[in-house]
PDBQT receptor file of N, H, CA, C and O in Angstrom, charges set to zero:
ATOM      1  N   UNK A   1       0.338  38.373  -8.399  1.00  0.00    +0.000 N 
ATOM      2  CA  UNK A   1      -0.124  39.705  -8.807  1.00  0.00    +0.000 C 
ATOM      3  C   UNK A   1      -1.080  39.566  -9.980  1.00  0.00    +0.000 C 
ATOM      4  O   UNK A   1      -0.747  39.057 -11.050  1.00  0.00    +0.000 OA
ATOM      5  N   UNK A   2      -2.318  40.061  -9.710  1.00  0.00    +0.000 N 
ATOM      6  H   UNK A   2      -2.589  40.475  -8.841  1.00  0.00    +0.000 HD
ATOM      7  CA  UNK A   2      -3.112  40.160 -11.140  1.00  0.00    +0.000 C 
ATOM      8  C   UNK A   2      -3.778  41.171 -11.120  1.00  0.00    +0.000 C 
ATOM      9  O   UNK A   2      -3.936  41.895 -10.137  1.00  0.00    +0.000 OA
ATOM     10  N   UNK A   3      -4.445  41.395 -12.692  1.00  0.00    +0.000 N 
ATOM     11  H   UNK A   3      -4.317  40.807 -13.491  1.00  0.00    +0.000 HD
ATOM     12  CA  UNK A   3      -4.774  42.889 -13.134  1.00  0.00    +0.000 C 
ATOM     13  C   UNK A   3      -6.154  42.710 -13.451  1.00  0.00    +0.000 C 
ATOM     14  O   UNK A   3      -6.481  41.712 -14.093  1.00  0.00    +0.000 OA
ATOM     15  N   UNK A   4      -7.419  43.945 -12.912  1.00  0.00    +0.000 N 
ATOM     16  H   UNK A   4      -7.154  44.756 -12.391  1.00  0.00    +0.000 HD
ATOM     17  CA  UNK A   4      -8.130  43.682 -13.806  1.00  0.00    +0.000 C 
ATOM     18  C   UNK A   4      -8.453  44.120 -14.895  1.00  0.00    +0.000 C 
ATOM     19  O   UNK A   4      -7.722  45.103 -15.014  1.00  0.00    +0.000 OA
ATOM     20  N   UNK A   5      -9.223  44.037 -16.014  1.00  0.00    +0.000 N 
ATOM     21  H   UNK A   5      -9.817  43.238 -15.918  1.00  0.00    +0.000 HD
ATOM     22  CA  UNK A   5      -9.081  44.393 -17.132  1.00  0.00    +0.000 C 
ATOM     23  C   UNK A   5     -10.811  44.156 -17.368  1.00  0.00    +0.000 C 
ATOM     24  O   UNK A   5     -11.451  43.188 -16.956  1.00  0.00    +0.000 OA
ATOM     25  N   UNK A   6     -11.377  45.390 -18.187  1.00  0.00    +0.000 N 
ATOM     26  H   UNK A   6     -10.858  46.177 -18.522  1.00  0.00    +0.000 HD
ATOM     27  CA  UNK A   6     -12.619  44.830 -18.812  1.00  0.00    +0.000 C 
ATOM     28  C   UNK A   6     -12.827  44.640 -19.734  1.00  0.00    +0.000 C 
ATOM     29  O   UNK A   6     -12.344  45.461 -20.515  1.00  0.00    +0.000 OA
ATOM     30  N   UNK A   7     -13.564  43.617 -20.303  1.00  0.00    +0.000 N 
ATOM     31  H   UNK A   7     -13.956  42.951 -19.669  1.00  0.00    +0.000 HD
ATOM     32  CA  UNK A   7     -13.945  42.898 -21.697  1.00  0.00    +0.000 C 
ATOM     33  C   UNK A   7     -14.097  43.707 -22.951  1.00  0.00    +0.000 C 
ATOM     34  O   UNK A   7     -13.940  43.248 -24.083  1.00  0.00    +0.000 OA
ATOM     35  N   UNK A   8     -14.332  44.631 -22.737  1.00  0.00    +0.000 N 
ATOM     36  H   UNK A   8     -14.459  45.003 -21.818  1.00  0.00    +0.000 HD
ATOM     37  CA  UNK A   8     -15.106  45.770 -23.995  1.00  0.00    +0.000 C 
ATOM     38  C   UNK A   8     -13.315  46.745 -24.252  1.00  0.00    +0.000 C 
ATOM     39  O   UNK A   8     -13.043  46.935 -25.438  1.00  0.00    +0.000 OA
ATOM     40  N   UNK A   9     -12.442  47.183 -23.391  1.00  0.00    +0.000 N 
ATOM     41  H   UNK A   9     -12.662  47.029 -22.428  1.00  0.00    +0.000 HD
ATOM     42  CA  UNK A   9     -11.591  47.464 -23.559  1.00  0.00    +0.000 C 
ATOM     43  C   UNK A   9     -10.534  46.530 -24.641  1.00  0.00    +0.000 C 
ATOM     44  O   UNK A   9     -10.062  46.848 -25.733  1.00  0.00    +0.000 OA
ATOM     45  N   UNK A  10     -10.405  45.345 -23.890  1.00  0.00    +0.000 N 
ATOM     46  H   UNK A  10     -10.788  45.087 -23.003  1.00  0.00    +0.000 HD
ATOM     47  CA  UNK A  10      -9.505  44.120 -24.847  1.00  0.00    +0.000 C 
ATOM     48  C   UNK A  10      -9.976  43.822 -25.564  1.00  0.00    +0.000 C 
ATOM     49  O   UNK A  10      -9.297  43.099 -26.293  1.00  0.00    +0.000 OA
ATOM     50  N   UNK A  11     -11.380  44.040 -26.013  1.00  0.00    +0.000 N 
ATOM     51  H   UNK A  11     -11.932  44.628 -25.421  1.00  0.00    +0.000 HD
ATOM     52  CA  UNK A  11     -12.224  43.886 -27.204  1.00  0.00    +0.000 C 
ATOM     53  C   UNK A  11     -11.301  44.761 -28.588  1.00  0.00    +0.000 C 
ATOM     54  O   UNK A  11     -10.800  44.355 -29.637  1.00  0.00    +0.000 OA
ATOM     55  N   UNK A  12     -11.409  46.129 -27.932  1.00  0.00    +0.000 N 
ATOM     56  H   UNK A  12     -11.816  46.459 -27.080  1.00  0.00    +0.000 HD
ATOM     57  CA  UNK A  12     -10.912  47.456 -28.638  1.00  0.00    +0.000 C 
ATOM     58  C   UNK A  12      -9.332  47.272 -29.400  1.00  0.00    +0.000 C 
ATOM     59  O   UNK A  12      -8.916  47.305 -30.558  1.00  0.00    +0.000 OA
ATOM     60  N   UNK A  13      -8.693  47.046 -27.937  1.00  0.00    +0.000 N 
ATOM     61  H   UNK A  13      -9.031  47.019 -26.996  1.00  0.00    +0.000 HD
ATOM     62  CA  UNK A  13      -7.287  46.486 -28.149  1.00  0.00    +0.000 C 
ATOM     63  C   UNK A  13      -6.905  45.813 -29.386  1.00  0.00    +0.000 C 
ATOM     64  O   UNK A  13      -6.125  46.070 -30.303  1.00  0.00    +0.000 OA
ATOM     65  N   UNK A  14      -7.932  44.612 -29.032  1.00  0.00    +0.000 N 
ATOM     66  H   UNK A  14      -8.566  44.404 -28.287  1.00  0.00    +0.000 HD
ATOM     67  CA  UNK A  14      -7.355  42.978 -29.868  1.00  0.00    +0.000 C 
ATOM     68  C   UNK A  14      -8.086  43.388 -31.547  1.00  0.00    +0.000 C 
ATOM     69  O   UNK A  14      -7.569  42.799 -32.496  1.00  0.00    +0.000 OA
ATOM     70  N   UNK A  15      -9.095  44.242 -31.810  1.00  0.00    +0.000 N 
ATOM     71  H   UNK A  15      -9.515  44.720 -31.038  1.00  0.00    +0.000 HD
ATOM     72  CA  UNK A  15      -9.418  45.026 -33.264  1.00  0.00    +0.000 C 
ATOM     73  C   UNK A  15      -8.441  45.543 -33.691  1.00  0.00    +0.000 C 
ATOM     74  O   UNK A  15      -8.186  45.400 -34.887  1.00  0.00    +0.000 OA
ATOM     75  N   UNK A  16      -7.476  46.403 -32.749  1.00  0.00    +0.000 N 
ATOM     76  H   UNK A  16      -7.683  46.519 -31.778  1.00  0.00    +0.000 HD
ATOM     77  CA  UNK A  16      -6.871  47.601 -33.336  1.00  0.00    +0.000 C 
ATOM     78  C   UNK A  16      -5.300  46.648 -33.697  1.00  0.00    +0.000 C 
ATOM     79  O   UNK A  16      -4.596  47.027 -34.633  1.00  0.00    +0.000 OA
ATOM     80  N   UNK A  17      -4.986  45.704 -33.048  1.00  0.00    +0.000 N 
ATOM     81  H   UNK A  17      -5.558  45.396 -32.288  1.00  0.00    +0.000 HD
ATOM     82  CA  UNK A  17      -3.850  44.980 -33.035  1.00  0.00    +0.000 C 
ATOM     83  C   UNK A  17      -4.036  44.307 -34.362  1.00  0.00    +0.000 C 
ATOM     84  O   UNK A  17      -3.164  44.090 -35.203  1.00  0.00    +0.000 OA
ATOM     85  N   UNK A  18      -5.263  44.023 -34.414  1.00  0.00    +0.000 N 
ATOM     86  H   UNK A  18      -5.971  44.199 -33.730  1.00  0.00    +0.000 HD
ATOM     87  CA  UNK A  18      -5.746  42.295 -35.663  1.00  0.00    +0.000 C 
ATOM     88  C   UNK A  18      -5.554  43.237 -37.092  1.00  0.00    +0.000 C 
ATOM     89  O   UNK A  18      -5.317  42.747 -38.196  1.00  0.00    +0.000 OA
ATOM     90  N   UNK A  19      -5.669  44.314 -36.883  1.00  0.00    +0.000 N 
ATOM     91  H   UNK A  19      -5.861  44.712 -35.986  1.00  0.00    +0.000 HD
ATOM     92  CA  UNK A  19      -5.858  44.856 -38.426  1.00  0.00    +0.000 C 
ATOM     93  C   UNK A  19      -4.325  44.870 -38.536  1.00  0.00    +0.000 C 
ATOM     94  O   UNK A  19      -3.861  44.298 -39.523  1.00  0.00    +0.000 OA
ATOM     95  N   UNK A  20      -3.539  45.395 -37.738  1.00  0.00    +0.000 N 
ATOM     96  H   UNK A  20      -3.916  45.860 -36.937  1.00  0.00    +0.000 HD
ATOM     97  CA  UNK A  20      -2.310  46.035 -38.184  1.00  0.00    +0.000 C 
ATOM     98  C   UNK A  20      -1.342  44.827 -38.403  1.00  0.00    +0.000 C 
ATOM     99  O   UNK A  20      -0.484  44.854 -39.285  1.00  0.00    +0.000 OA
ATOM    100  N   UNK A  21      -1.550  43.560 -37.398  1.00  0.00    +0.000 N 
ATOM    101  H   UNK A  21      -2.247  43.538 -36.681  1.00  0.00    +0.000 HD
ATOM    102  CA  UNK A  21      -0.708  41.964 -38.218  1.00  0.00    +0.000 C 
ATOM    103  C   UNK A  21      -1.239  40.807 -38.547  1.00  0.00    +0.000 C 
ATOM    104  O   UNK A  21      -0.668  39.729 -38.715  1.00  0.00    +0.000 OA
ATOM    105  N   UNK A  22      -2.612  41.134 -38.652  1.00  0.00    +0.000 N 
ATOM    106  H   UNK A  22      -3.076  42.010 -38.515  1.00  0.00    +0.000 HD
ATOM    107  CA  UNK A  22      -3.362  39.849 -39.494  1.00  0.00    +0.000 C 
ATOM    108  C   UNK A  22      -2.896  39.681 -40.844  1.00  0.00    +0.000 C 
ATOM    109  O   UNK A  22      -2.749  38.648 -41.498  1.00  0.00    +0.000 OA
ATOM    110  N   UNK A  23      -2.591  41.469 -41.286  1.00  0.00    +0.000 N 
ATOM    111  H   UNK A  23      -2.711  42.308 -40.755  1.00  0.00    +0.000 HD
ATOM    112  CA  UNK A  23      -2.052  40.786 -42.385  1.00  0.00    +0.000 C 
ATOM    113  C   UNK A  23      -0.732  40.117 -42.956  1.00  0.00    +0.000 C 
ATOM    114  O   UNK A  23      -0.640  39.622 -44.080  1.00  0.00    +0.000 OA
ATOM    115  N   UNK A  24       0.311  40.183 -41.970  1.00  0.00    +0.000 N 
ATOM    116  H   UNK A  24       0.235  40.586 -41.058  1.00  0.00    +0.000 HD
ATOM    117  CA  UNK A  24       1.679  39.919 -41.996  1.00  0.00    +0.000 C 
ATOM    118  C   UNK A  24       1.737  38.747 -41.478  1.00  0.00    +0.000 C 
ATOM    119  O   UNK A  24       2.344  38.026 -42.269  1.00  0.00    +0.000 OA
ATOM    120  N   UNK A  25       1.407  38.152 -40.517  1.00  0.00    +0.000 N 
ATOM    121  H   UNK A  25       0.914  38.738 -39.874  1.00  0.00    +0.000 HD
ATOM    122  CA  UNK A  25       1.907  37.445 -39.264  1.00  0.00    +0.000 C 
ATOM    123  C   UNK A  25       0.668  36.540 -38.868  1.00  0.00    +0.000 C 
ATOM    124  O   UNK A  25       0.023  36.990 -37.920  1.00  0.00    +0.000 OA
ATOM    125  N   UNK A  26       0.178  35.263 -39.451  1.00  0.00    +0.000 N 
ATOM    126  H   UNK A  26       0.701  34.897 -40.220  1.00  0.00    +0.000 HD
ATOM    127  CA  UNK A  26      -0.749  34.820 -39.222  1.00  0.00    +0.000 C 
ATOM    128  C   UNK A  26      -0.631  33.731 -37.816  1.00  0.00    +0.000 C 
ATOM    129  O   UNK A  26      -1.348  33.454 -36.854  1.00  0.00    +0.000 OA
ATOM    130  N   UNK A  27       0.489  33.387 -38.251  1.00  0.00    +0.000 N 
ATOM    131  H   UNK A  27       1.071  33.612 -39.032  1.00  0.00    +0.000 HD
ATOM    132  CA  UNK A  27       0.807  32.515 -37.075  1.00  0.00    +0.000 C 
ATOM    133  C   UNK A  27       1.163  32.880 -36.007  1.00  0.00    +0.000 C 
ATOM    134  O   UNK A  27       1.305  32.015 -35.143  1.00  0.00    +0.000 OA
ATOM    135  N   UNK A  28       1.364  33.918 -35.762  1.00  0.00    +0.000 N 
ATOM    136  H   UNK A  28       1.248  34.621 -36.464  1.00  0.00    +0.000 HD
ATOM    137  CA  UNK A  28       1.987  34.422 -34.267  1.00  0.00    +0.000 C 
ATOM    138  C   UNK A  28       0.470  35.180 -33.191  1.00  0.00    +0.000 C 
ATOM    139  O   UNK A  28       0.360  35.430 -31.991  1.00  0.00    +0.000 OA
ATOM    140  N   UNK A  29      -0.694  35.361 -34.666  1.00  0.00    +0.000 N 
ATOM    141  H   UNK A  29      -0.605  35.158 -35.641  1.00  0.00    +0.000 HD
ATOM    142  CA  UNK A  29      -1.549  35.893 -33.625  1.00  0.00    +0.000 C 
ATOM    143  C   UNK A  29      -2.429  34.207 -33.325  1.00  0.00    +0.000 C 
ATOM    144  O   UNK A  29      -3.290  34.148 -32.447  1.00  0.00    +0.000 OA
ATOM    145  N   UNK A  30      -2.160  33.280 -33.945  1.00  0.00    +0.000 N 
ATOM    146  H   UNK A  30      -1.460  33.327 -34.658  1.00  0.00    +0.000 HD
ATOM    147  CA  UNK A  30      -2.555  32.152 -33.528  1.00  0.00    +0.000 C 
ATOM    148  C   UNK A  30      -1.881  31.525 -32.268  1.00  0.00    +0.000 C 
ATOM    149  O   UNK A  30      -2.457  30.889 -31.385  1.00  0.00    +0.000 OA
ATOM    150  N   UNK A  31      -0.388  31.861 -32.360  1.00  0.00    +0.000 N 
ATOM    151  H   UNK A  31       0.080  32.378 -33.078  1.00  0.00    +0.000 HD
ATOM    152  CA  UNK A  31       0.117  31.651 -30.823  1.00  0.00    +0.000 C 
ATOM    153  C   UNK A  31       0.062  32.206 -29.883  1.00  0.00    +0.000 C 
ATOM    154  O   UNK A  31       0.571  31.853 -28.819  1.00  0.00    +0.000 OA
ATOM    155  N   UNK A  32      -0.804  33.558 -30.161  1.00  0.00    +0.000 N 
ATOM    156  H   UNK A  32      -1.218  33.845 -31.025  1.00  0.00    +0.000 HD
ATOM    157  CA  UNK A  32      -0.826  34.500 -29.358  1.00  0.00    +0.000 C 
ATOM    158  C   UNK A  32      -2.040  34.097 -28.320  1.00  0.00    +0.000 C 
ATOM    159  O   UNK A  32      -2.110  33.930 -27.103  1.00  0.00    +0.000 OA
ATOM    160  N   UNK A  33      -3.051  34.021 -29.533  1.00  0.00    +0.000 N 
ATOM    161  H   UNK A  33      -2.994  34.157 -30.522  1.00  0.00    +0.000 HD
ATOM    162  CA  UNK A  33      -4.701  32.852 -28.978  1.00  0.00    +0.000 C 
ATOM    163  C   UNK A  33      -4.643  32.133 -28.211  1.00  0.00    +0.000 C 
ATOM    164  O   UNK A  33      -5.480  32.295 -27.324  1.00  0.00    +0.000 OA
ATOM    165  N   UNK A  34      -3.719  30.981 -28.049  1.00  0.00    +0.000 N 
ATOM    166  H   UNK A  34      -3.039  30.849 -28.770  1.00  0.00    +0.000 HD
ATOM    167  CA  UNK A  34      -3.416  29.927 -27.220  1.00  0.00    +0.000 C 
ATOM    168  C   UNK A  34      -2.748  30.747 -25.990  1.00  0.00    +0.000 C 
ATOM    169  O   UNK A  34      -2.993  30.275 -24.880  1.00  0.00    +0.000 OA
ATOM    170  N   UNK A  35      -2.107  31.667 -26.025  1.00  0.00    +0.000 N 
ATOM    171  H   UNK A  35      -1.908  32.051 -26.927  1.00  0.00    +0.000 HD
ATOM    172  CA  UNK A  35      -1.044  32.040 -24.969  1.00  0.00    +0.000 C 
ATOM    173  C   UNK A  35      -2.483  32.523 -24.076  1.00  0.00    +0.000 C 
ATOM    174  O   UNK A  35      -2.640  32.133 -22.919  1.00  0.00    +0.000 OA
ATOM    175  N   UNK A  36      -3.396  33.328 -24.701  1.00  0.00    +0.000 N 
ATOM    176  H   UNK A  36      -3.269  33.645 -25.641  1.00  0.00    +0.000 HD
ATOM    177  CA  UNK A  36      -3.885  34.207 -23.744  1.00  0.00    +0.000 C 
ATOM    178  C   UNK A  36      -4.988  33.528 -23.186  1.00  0.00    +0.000 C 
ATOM    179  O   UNK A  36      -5.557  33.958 -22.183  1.00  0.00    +0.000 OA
ATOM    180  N   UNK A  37      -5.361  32.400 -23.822  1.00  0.00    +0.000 N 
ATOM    181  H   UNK A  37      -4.899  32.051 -24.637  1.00  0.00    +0.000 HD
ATOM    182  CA  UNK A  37      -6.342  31.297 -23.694  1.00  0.00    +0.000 C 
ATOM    183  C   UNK A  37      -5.847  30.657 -22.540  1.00  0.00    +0.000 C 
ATOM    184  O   UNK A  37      -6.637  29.980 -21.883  1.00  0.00    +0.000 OA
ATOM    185  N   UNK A  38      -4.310  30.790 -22.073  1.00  0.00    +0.000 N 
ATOM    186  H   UNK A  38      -3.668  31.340 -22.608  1.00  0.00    +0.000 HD
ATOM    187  CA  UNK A  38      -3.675  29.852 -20.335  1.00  0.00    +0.000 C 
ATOM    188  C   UNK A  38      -3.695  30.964 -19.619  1.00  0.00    +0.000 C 
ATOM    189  O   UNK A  38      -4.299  30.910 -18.549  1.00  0.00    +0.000 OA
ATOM    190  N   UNK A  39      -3.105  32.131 -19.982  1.00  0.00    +0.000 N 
ATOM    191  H   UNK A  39      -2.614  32.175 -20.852  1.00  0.00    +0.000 HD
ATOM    192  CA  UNK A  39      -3.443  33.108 -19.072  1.00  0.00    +0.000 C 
ATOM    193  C   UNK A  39      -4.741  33.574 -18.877  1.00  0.00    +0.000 C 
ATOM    194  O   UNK A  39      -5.547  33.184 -18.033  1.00  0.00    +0.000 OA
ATOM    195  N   UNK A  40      -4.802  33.956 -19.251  1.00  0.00    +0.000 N 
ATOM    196  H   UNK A  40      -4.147  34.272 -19.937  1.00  0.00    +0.000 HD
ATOM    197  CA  UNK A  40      -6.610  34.464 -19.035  1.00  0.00    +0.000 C 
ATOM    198  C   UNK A  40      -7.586  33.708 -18.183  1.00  0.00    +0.000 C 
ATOM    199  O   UNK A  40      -7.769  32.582 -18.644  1.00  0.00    +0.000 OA
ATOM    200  N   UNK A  41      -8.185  33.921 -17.232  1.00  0.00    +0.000 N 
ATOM    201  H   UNK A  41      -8.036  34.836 -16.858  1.00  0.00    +0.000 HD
ATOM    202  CA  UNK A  41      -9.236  33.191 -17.202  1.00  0.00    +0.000 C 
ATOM    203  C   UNK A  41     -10.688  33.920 -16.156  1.00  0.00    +0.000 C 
ATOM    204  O   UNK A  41     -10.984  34.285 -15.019  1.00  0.00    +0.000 OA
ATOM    205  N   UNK A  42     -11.214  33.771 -17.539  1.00  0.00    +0.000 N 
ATOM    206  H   UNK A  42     -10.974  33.474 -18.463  1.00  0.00    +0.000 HD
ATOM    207  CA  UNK A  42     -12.556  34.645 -17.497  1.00  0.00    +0.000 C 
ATOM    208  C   UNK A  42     -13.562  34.744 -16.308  1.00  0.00    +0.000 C 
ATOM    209  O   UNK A  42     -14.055  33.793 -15.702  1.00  0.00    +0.000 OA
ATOM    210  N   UNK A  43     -13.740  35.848 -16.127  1.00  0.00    +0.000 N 
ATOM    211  H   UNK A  43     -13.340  36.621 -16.619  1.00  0.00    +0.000 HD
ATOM    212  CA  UNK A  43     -14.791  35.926 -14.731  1.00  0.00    +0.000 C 
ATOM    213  C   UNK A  43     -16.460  36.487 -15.650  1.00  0.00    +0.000 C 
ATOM    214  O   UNK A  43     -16.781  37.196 -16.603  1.00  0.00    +0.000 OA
ATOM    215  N   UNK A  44     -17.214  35.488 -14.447  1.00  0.00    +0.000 N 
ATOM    216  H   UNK A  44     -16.953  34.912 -13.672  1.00  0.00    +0.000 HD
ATOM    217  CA  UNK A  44     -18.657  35.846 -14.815  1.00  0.00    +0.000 C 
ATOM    218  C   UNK A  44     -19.144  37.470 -14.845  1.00  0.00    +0.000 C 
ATOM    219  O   UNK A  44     -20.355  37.460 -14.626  1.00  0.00    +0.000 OA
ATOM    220  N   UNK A  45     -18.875  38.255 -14.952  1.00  0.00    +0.000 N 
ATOM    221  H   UNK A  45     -17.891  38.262 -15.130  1.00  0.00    +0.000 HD
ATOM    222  CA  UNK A  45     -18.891  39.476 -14.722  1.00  0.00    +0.000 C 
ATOM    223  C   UNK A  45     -18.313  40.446 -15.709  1.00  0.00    +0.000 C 
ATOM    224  O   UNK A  45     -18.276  41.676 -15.695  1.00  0.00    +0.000 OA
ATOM    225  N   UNK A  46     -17.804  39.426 -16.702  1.00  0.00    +0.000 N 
ATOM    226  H   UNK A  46     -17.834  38.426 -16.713  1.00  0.00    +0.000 HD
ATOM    227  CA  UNK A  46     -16.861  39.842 -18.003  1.00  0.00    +0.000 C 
ATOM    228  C   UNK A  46     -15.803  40.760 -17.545  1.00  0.00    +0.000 C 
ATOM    229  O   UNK A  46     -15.496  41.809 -18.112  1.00  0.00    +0.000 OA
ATOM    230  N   UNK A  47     -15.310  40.320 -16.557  1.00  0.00    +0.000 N 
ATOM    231  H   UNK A  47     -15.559  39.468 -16.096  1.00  0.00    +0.000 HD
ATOM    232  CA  UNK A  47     -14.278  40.799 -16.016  1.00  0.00    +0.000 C 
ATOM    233  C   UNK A  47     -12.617  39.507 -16.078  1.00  0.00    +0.000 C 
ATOM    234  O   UNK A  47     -12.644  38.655 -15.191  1.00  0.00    +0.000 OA
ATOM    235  N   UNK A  48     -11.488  39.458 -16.959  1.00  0.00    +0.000 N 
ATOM    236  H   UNK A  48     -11.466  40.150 -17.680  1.00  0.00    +0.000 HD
ATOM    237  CA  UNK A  48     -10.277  38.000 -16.601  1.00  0.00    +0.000 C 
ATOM    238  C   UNK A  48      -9.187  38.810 -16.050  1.00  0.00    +0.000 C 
ATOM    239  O   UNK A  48      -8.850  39.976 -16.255  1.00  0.00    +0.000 OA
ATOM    240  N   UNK A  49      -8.734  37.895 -15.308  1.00  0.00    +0.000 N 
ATOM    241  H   UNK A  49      -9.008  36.948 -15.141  1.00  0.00    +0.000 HD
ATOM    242  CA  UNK A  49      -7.359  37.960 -14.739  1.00  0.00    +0.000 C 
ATOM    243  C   UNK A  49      -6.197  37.871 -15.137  1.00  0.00    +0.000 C 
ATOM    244  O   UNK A  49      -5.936  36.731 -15.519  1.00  0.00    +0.000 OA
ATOM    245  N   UNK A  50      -5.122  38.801 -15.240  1.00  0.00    +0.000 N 
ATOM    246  H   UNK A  50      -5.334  39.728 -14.929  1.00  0.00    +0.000 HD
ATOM    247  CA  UNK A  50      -4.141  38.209 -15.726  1.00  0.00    +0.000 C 
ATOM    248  C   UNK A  50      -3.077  37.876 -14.998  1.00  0.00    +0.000 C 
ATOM    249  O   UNK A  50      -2.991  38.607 -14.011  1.00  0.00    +0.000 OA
ATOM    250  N   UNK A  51      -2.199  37.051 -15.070  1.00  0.00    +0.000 N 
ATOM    251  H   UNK A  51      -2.269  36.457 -15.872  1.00  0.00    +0.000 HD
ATOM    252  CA  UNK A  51      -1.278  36.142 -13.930  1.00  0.00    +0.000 C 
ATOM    253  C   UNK A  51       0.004  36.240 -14.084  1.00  0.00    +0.000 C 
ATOM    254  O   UNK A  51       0.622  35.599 -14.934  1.00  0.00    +0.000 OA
ATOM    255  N   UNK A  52       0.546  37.082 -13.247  1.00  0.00    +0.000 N 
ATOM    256  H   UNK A  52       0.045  37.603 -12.557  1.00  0.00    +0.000 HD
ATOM    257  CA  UNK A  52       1.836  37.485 -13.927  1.00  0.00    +0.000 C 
ATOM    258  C   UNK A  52       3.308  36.092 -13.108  1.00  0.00    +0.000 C 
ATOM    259  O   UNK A  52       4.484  36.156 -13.466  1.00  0.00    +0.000 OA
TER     260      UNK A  52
């Protein structure tokens, strides 16, 4: 099962998330990076998949 999602949306998302625990929680949005860096994987069309 996968979803699509467009680039400019998770753009929005991942701003509105970064302000509210960048400042608390540095390391978890660094594990978070890596997590979405295996899931993810980007289409030419700026369109990624996610893989449930």
């Amino acid at each position: 099962m996968f979803i699509y999602v467009y680039n400019k949306k998770y753009q929005i998302e991942k701003k509105k998330k970064k302000k509210k625990k960048k400042k608390k929680k540095k390391k978890k949005n660094f594990f978070f990076f890596f997590f979405f860096f295996f899931l993810f994987k980007f289409n030419e069309k700026g369109k990624f998949y996610i893989f449930f």
